[in-house]
Structure formats: structure tokens, C-alpha cells
N, C-alpha and C positions, 0 to 999 in steps of 0.2 A: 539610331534605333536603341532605346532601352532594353538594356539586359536583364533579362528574367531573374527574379530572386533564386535564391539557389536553397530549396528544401532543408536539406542540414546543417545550413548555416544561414541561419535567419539574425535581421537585427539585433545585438541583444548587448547586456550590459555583464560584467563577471566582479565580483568584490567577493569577500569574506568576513565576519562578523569577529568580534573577540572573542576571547577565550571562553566561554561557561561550562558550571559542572558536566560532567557526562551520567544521565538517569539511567547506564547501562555498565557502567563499571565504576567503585567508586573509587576514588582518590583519583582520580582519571580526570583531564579536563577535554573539550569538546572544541574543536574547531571548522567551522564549512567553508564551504567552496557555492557562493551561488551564482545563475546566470539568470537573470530577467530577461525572459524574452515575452512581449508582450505579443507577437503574430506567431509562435508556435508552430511549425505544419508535422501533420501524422508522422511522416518521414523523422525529421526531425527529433520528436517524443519517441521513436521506438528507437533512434540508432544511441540513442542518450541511455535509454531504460535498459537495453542490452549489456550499457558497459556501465553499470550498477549506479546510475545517477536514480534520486526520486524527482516526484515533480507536488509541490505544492501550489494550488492557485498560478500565477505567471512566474515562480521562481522554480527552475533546477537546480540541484546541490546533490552535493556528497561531501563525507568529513575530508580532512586533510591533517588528522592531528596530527603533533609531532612526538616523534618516538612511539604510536600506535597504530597497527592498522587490523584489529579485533573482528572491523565491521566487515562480513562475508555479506556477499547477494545471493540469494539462493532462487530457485523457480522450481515449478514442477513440469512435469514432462507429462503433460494431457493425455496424448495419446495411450501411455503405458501403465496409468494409475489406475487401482482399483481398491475402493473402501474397503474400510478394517468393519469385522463386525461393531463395534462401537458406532463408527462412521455411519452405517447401514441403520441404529437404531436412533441418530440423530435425526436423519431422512424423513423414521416411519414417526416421530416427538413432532415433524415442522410437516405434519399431514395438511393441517389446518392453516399454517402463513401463507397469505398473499404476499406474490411477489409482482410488484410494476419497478419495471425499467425504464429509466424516462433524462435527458438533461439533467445538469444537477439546478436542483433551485433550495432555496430560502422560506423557509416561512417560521413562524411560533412553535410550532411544532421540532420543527431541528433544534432552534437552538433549547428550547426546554429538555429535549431529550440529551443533548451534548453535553450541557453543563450537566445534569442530574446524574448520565455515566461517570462523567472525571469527578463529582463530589463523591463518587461512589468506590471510586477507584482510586483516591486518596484514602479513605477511610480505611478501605479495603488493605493496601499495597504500598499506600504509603506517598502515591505519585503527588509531584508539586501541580496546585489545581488552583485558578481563578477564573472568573465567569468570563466566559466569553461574547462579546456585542455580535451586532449586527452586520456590522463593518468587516470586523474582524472574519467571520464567516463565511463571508462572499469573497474576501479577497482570498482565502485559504481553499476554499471548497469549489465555488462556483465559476468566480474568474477561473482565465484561461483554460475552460474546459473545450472550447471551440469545437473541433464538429470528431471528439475522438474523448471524451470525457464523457462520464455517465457517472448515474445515482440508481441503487437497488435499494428500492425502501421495504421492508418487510414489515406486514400488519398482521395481529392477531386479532380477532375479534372486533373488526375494522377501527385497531390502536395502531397507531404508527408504534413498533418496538425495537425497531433496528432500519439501522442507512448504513449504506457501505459504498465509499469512494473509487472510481476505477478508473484505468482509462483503455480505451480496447485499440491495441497497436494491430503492426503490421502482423506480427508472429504470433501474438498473444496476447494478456489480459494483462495488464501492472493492479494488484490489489495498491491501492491509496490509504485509506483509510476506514475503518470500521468504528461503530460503537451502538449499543443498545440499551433498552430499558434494563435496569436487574430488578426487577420483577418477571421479568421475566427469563431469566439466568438457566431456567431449567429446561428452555428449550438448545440449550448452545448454539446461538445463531452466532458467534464467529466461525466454529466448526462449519456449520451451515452455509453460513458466505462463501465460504471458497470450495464447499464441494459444487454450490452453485455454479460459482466461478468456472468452474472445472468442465461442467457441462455446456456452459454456455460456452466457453473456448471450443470446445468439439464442435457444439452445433455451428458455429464461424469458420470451423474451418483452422483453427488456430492451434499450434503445438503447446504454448507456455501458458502458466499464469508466474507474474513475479513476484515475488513473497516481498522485496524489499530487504531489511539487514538481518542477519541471524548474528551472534556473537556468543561463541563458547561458553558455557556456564550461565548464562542472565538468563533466567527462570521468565522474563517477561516476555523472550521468544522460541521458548520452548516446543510450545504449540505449532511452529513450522517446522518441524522434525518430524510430525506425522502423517505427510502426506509423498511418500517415496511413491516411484524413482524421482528424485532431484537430482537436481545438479550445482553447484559453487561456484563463483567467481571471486578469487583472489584482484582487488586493488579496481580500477577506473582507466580501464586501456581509451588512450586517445581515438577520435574517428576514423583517423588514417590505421588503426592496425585491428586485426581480429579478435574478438575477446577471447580466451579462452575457460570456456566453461568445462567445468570437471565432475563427473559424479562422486556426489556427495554421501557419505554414511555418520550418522548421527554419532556421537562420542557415548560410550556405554556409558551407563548409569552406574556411580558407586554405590 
């Protein structure tokens, strides 16, 4: 009789790429840890997400540099959050976005809007930006989203102006990835995403959403410092032991 696959440890492959800069500290170089697993199960993707891995298309990773480990997991704590007045007037700005939740998929429409945020965000911040295919999209975004991966596409004035990457675990929400129109900047649909986020996890049933890496001082993840109570994870604890997550307080501002 064949023995059942075993949830948390599905087929998969583990390597690590060379060295490159790190876009989050500089003189810093960047090393990963990835696992291709191309059958994925829910099980699986949440015991992974817990202990601070991401997941792009069918690779998991986390850094492994040497002599750094800057990069903290942070989450929020669903049940005990509540909006900052600011928060509250982003809400009453996105009166008007449609929100559909649906599979992720591909069309002219993402990738015109993806490329147009990163030229935008080079321009803007400085980030290293080249156009991204078709290919390349599907296998980042779409692949391995299997039945625990989703897309929130947000529309203003029936314009696609925002997609935001997710994948909805067993505990909680893992934010993936974001990005929008800046034309339309003045709504703050990243703000937006993850209050979303926020409510959708309640209506689930779900305690987290996972922010992914915070790292002290880099101004480019700032913005998840304002969504307390959180919580921290220190380093990538293996399957076999418990993570220990710790609440988190933001480092005061000089």
C-alpha cells in the first residue's frame, strides 16, 4: 500500500543563489535559502510562513547571510488591532474602490501596471527596475498559488489601480506582494491592502496577517510599524521546534 504524502514535507528541491547586493542595507550583500516545491499543501505554506520563510510562485526562501541577520518577520495580531485616525480616513478616500478577490491570474493589465509602479519607484526611491515579461509573472505571481493563493485587485472608476498578492493560511493572511497605479498615490492603497487584509482575516476566522521582513532603520519598511499589536520573530526555527514570536515595539524615531 502506498504511503500518503506527508503535508509538511512535500517533494521539493533546496539550493541557494550567490551573493547580491542587499536593496535594504547597503554595503550589505544578500544571500537565500530557496525550496521549490512545485505540490505545495496549505499545511505546508503556513508551517513555512510561521517560521519567517516567504513564498514567491513555487519557491520558498529566506536570507541566510553571513555575519547578518537584520531581517525580522513581523505579523499583526487581527484580533486586537484597531485603526489610527489616519487609518480611518484612508477607509473613508477608498469609499469608491472596487474590491474582487479571485485566483491570481495574468492579463495586460498587471503587467502594464507592474512595470509602470517599479519605473515609478525607481524614479521615485531609487529601486533597481527592468520590465518584466510574461513568463516571468506567472512564474512569480501566479504559479504555485494552488488552492490557498489569491489576488485583490482594486478598481477605481472601473481602472484596475492596485493588485495585491496573498496567500490565506491556516492562522492567517501572508501579505505577498503589492503594487499600484501612482496616479493614483492619493488614495494609499498599500495602507488600504492590509487594512483590508485585516478584515478579511477576521471575517476567516484568522488571528495574523504576515507583513514578511521589517529591518531596523530601511525607511522602505517603515510602513509596517503602523499597524500594532505585532509581534517579531527572530531567525527561521526549523519544523521540528516552536517559533517564538515576541511583541514587537517600533524603535523611536530620532
Amino acid at each position: 500500500m502506498e504511503k500518503p504524502a506527508d503535508p509538511l514535507n512535500p517533494e521539493s528541491t533546496d539550493f541557494c543563489m550567490l551573493d547580491y547586493p542587499c536593496a535594504y542595507l547597503p554595503g550589505r550583500d544578500v544571500r537565500m535559502l530557496y525550496r521549490y516545491v512545485r505540490q505545495a499543501t496549505p499545511e505546508f505554506a503556513s508551517a513555512v510562513i510561521q517560521r519567517g520563510w516567504r513564498r514567491f510562485g513555487n519557491y520558498f526562501f529566506h536570507p541566510i547571510c553571513q555575519g547578518c541577520n537584520a531581517c525580522k518577520s513581523l505579523r499583526i495580531d487581527v484580533q486586537t488591532f484597531h485603526p489610527s485616525r489616519s487609518q480611518r480616513r484612508v477607509v473613508r478616500k477608498n469609499a469608491a474602490t472596487e474590491i474582487i478577490l479571485r485566483s491570481p491570474t495574468i492579463t495586460p493589465a498587471h503587467l502594464q501596471l507592474y512595470n509602470r509602479y517599479h519605473r515609478w519607484k525607481a524614479e521615485k526611491d531609487g529601486w533597481k527596475h527592468r520590465e518584466i515579461n510574461e513568463r516571468e509573472y506567472y512564474e512569480n505571481f501566479v504559479e504555485g498559488a494552488h488552492d490557498f493563493g489569491y489576488e485583490v485587485l482594486y478598481f477605481h472608476d472601473e481602472i484596475l489601480v492596485g493588485v495585491d498578492l496573498i496567500d490565506i493560511l491556516d492562522d492567517g493572511i501572508s501579505a505577498i506582494y503589492f503594487f499600484h497605479d501612482p496616479d493614483y498615490a492619493r488614495l494609499s492603497l498599500g495602507t488600504y491592502s492590509l487594512i483590508y487584509q485585516i478584515g478579511l482575516a477576521r471575517r476567516l476566522g484568522k488571528r495574523w496577517v504576515y507583513l514578511g521582513y521589517w529591518v531596523d532603520g530601511c525607511k522602505a519598511f517603515s510602513y509596517k510599524e503602523n499597524f500594532p499589536p505585532e509581534e517579531l520573530l527572530d531567525g527561521f526555527p526549523p519544523l521540528e521546534e516552536t517559533p517564538a514570536w515576541i511583541p514587537f515595539t517600533p524603535p523611536k524615531k530620532s
